[in-house]
C-alpha positions as YAML, in Angstrom:
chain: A
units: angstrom
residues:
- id: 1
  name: UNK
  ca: [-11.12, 16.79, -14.71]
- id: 2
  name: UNK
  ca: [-14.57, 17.15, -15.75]
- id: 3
  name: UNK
  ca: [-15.55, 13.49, -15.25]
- id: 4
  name: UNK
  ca: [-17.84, 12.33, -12.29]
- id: 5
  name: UNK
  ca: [-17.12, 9.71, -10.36]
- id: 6
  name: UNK
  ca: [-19.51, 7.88, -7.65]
- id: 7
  name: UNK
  ca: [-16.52, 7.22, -5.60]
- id: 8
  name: UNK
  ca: [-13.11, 8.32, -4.91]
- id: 9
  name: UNK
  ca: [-10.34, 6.58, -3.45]
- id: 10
  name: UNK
  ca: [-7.36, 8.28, -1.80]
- id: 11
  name: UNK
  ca: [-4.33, 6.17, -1.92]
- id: 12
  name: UNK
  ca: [-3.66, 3.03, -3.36]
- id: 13
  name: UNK
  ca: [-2.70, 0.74, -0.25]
- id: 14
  name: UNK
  ca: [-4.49, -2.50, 0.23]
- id: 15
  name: UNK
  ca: [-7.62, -1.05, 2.04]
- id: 16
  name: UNK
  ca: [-7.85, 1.45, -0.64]
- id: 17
  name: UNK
  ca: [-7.42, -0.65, -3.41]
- id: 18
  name: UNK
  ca: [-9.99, -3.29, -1.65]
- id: 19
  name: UNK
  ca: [-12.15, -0.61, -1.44]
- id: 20
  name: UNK
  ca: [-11.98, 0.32, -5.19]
- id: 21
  name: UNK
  ca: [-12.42, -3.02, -6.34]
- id: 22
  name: UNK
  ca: [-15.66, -3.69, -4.53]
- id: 23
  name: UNK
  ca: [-16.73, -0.40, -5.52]
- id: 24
  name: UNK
  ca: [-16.46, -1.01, -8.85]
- id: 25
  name: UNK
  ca: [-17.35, -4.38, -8.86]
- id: 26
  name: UNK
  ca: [-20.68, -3.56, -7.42]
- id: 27
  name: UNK
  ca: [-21.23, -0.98, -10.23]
- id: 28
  name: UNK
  ca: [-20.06, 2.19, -9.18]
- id: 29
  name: UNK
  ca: [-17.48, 4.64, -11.83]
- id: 30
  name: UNK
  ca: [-14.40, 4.84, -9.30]
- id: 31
  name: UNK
  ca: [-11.07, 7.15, -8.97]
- id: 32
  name: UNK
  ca: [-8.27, 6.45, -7.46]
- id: 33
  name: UNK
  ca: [-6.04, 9.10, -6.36]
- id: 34
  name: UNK
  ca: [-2.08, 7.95, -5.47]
- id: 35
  name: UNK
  ca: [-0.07, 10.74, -4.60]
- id: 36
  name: UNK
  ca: [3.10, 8.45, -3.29]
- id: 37
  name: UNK
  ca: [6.18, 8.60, -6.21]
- id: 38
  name: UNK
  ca: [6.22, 5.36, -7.92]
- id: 39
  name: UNK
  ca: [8.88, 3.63, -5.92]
- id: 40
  name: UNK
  ca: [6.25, 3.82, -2.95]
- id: 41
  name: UNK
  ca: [3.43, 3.57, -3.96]
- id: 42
  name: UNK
  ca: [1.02, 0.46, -2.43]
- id: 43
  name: UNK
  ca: [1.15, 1.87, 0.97]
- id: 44
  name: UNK
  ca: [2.59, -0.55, 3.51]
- id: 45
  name: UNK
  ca: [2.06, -3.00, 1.18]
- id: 46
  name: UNK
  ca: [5.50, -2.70, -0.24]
- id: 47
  name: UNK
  ca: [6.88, -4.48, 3.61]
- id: 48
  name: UNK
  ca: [4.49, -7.21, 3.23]
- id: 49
  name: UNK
  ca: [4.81, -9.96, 0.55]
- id: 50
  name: UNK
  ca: [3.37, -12.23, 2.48]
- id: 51
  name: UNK
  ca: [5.60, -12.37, 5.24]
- id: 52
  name: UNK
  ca: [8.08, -9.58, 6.58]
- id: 53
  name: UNK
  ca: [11.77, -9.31, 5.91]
- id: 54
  name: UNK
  ca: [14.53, -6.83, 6.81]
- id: 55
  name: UNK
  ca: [16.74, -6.31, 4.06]
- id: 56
  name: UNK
  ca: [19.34, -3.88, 3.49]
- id: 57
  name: UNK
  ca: [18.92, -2.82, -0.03]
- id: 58
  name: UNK
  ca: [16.89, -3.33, -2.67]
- id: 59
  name: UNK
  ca: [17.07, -6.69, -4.94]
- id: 60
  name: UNK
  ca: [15.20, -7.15, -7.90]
- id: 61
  name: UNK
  ca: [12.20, -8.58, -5.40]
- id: 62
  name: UNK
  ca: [12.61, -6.86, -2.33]
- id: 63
  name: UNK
  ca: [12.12, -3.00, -2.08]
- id: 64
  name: UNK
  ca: [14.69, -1.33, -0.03]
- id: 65
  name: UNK
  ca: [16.11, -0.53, 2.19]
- id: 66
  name: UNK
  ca: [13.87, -2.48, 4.98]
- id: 67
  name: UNK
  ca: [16.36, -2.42, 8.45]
- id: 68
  name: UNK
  ca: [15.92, -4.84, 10.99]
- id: 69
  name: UNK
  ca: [15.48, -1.68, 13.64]
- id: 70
  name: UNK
  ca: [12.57, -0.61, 11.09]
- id: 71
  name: UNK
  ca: [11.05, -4.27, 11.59]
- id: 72
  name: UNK
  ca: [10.97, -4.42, 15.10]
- id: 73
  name: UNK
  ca: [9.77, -1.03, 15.28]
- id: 74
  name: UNK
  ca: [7.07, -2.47, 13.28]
- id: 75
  name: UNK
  ca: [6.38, -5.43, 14.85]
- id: 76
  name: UNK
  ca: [6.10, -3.93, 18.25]
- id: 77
  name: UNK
  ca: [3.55, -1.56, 16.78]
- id: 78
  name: UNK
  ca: [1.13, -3.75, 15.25]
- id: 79
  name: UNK
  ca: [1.43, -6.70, 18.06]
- id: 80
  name: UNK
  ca: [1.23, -3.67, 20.93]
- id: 81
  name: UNK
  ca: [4.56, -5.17, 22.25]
...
């Protein structure tokens, strides 16, 4: 890789790929770097979709599997119980 960049992202979740679109936007030559396998890459992004949903397997929409211990887990963390 001998390009140069004027900024690197690492990972491609929203944040990051927020990040790398005002970045670029605003002029700079930006890398991102995803080192998730395909399946999972996105970050969390992959349990949003605009709402969450426990599911237990994938469908041709949903990811999976998404268990509805996983989701409470979840929603205790980000609400702080």
């Amino acid at each position: 890789m001998g390009s140069k960049y004027d900024v690197l992202v690492i990972g491609g979740g929203n944040a990051a790929l927020c990040a790398a679109i005002a970045a670029r936007r605003g002029g700079a030559s930006v890398l991102v770097l995803e080192g998730a396998p395909k399946f999972y890459r996105g970050g969390n992004t992959r349990h949003t979709r605009n709402m969450r949903c426990a599911h237990d397997a994938a469908t041709a929409i949903l990811t999976g599997p998404y268990t509805e211990e996983e989701f409470w887990k979840d929603l205790l963390l980000v609400t702080g119980g």
